[in-house]
N, C-alpha and C positions, 0 to 999 in steps of 0.2 A: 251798372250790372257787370259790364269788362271788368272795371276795375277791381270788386270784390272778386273775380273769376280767378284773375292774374294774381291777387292777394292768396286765395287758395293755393295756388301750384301752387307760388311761391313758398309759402308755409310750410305744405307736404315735402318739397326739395328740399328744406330746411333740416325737418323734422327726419327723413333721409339719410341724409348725411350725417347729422346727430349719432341714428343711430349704427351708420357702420362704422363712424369712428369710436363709438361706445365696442362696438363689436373688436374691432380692429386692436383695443386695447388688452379685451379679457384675453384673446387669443394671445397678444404678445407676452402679459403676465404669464397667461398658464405653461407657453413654451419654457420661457424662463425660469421658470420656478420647476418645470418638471426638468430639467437639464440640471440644477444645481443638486436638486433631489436624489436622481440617479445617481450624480458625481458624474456627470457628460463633462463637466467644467466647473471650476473652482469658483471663478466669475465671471459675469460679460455683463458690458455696457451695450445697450442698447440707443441705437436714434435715430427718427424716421423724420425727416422734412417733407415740407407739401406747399408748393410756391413759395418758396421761402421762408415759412415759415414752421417752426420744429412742433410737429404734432403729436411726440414721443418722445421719452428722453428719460431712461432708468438705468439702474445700477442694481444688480442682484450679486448676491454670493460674497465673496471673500478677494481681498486685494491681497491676502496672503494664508493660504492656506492651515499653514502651520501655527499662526498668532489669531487665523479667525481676525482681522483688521478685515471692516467691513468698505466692501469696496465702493467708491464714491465714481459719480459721475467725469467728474474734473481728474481721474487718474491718468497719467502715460501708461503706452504702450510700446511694445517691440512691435513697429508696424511692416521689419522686411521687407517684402517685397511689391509691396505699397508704395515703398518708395521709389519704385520704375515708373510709376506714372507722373510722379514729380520731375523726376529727370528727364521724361520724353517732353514733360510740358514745356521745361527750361529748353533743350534743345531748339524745340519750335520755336522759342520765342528768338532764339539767335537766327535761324532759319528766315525768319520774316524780320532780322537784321540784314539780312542778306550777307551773312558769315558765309554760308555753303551752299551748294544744292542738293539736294534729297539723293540726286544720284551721283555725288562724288564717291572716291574710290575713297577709305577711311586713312588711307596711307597716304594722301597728300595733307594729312593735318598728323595723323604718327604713320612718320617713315616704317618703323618696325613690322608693321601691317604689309608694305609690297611686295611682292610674289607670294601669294600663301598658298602654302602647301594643303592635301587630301590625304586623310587617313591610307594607307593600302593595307601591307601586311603588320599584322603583329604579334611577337613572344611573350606568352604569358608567364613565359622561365622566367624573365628578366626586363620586362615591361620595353623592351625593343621594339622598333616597328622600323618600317621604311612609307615613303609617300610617293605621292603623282600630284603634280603641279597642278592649283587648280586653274580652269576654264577662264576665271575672270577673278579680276577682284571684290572685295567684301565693298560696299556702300553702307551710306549712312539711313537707307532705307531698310537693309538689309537690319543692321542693330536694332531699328526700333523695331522690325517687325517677326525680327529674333529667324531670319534666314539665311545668318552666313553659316553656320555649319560650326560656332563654337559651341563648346559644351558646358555645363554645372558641374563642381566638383559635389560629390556627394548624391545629387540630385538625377544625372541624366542615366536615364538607363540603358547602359553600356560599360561594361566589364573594363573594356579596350582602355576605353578614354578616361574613365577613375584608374586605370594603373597610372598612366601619362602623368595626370595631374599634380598624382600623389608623388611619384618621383619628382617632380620636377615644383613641388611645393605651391602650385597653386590652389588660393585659398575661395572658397564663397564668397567673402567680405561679408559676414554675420560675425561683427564681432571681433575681426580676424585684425592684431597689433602689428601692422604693413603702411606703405604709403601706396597710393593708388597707383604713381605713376609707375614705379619698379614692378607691382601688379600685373598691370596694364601691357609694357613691355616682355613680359617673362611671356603672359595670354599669347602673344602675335607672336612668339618663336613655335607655339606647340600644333599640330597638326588639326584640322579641321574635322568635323565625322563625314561629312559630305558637302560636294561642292556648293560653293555658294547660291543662294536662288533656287536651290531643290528640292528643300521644304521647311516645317515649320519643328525648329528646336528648339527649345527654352534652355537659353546658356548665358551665359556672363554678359552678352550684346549689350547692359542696359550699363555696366559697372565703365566698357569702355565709352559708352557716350557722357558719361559722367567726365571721364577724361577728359574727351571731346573737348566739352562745354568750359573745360580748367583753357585750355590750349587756345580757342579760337578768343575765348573773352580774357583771359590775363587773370580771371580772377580764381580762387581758392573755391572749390566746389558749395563748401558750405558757405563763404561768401556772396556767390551768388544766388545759391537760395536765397538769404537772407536780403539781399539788397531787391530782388528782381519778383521774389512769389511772397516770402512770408511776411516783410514788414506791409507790404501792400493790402493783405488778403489778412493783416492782421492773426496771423498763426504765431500767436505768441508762446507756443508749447510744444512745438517741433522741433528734434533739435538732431545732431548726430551723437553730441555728446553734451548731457542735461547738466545745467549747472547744480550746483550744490545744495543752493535756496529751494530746489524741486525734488533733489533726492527721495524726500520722502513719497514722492506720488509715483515714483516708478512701480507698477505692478510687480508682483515675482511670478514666477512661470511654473505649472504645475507637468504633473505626467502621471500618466495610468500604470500602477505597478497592480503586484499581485496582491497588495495589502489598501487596493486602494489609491484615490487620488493622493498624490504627494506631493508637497514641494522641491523643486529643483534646486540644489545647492552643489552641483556635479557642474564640472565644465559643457559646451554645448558644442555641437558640429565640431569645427577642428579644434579642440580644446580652448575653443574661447570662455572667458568668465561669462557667468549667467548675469550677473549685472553690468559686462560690459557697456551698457549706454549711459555708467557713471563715471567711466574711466577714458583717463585721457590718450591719444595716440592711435585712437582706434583706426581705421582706413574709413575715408569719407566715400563707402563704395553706394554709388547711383542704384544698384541693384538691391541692396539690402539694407542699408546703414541707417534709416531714421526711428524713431521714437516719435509721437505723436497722442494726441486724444479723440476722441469719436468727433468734437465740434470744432477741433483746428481742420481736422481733413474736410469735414463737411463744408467748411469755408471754401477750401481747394473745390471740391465737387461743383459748390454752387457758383461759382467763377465758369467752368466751363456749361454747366446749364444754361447759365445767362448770356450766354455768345460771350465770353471771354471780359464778362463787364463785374466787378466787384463793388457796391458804396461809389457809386459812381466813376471809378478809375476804371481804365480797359488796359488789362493785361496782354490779352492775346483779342485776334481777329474774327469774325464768326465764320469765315472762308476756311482759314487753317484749321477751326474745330472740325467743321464738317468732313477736313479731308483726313484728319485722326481718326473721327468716330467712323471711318468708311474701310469697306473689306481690304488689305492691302498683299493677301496674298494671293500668285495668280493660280488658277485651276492645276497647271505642272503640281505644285508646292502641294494645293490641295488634295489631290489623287496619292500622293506620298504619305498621307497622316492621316486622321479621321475625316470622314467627309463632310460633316459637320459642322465642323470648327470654323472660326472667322474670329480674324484678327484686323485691326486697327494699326497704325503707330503706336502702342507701347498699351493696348487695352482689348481683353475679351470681347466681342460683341454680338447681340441677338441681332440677327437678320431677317428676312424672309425666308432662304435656307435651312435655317435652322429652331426657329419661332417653336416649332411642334414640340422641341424639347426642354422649353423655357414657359416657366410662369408670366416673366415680367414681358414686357413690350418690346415690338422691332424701334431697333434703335438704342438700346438699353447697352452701357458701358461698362463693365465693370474686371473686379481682379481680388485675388486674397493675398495675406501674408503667411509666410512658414512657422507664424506663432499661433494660425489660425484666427487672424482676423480677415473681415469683409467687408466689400463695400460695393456698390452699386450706386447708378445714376440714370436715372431713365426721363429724357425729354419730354416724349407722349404724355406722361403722366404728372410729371414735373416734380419729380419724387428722388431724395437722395436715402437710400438706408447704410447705416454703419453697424454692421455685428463685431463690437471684438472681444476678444477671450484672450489667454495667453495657455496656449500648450506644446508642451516638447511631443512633437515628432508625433501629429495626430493619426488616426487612422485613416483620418480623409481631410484633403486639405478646402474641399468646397461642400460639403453636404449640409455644415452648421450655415454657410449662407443662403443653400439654397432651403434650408428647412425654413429661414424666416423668412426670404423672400414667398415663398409659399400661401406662408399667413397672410403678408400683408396683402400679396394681388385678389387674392380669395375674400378679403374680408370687404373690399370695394364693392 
């Protein structure tokens, strides 16, 4: 009599889950399909994991707007600043080489970093300023967790510090035909916005650990992805710059004009080419520089879900994840910016704090790119989702992640 009892549940749990994954699907569909419809986006690839195993995975819309090239599953992306979580990964992993300590000053591995100066006054006649020496210097905790007080050219919002940049020729690295290291060096001569440790600014921090990682390990930035995360993890489609043989699967990137979605064929950010990830010379910058597809990143994701274990190989340790996916700015930092917010080494993340404003689970990691792609990783659930699109200069750089992450917690 148990036994048939047990055979029921079991059944009915079967039958369950059937059908919220039935449910989980029509919802994904009709997002998708109502975003191409509207012209929200040209195309996006969609792909949901669930224990490892991919329980979604489509391609709607156009890989290029202008020719109607229907877009496939297997196309690249400008994945931007997607690729900070790649370079904090690489860093950690030098970290638990025992290259540095989290609270080294950054200027014992680039001198140009020691004594860093604070924004004070500034001319907006002639983009003039003066400074006040700061308090301490920048660490390598400070980069990941974007608290020294540099800023984004284009990006940060501050008048002051886009005059600085713009004089003084520093670039985003989207695209931008420089070498990291002169980059790098030029960064650590210009003035900070506020002292170090004083709050949370999203600014180049991730382009100099990219350095970093050139400096402490000997090797060429994209060399050591390649040798240390992607031949491992098997990301055979991420690249800084795509070879020839894949040309054709780079997406082009669209934007909302007055007539309509259109394709980009205009320079981008600081006059970079719009196909820059088929050209060569680009800067191999940590903060923005990769190309990628919705199932190489999800490789990357599912590596950190599994405590740092990929196909049997172990990249990183389950200690060091833990101490990434955990709050690393202090309450000072917090009380200066939204009070919400919660940050990692080099990742967005839902806490208890801040859960009430979040669909997915505490615990849940995640980040976008400036082309408007996303991506999330949530432990609790054991769930990776990848949303990407390619659009210039959206109107919102997280509301298409959080519209599907929406779906998916809702359809469970």
């Amino acid at each position: 009599m148990y036994k048939h009892i047990f055979t029921f549940i079991a059944s009915l749990v079967i039958l369950n889950s059937s059908a919220q994954t039935t449910l989980l699907k029509e919802r994904l569909d009709n997002l998708s399909n109502r975003l191409i419809a509207n012209n929200e986006v040209g195309g996006i690839n969609v792909l949901l994991i669930k224990d490892g195993k991919i329980l979604y995975n489509k391609a709607f819309g156009y890989a290029d707007v202008a020719t109607k090239q229907p877009l496939k599953t297997n196309h690249i992306f400008r994945i931007a600043s997607q690729t900070k979580a790649i370079t904090s990964i690489a860093a950690m992993m030098l970290w638990e080489d025992g290259k540095f300590l989290l609270d080294d000053p950054i200027s014992k591995y680039i001198p140009e970093f020691k004594n860093p100066k604070v924004l004070d006054k500034f001319n907006p006649a002639d983009s003039s300023y003066t400074t006040v020496s700061a308090q301490r210097e920048i660490t390598i905790r400070d980069l990941l967790r974007h608290t020294s007080g540099i800023g984004y050219p284009r990006i940060t919002n501050d008048d002051r510090i886009q005059a600085i940049y713009t004089k003084s020729g520093i670039l985003s690295g989207i695209g931008s035909k420089t070498l990291l290291k002169n980059q790098v060096k030029m960064l650590a001569k210009m003035p900070l916005l506020h002292q170090p440790g004083y709050k949370f600014t999203y600014g180049m921090n991730t382009d100099v650990l990219g350095y970093l990682i050139q400096v402490v390990s000997g090797l060429p930035l994209d060399e050591f992805f390649r040798k240390r995360l992607f031949e491992p993890l098997e990301m055979n489609d991420t690249y800084f710059t795509i070879p020839a043989s894949k040309a054709d699967r780079l997406i082009s990137i669209s934007e909302k004009t007055d007539q309509g979605l259109k394709k980009v064929n205009h320079p981008v950010y600081e006059n970079s080419s719009v196909n820059y990830p088929l050209e060569r010379d680009i800067i191999l910058s940590g903060g923005a520089g990769l190309s990628s597809t919705t199932a190489d990143y999800a490789k990357f994701l599912q590596m950190l879900l599994n405590k740092g274990i990929y196909n049997g190989k172990k990249l990183l340790g389950a200690k060091t994840i833990e101490l990434i996916t955990t709050n690393q700015l202090p309450e000072n930092a917090i009380s200066q910016g939204d009070p919400d917010f919660r940050f990692g080494l080099g990742f967005w993340l839902v806490t208890d704090e801040n859960k009430f404003i979040h669909s997915s689970n505490v615990g849940t990691f995640y980040w976008s790119g400036a082309f408007n792609t996303h991506y999330w990783a949530d432990p609790k659930e054991n769930i990776i989702g990848l949303v990407f699109t390619q659009e210039y200069l959206p109107a919102s750089y997280w509301d298409l992640g959080t519209l599907y992450k929406n779906v998916v917690y809702s359809s469970f």
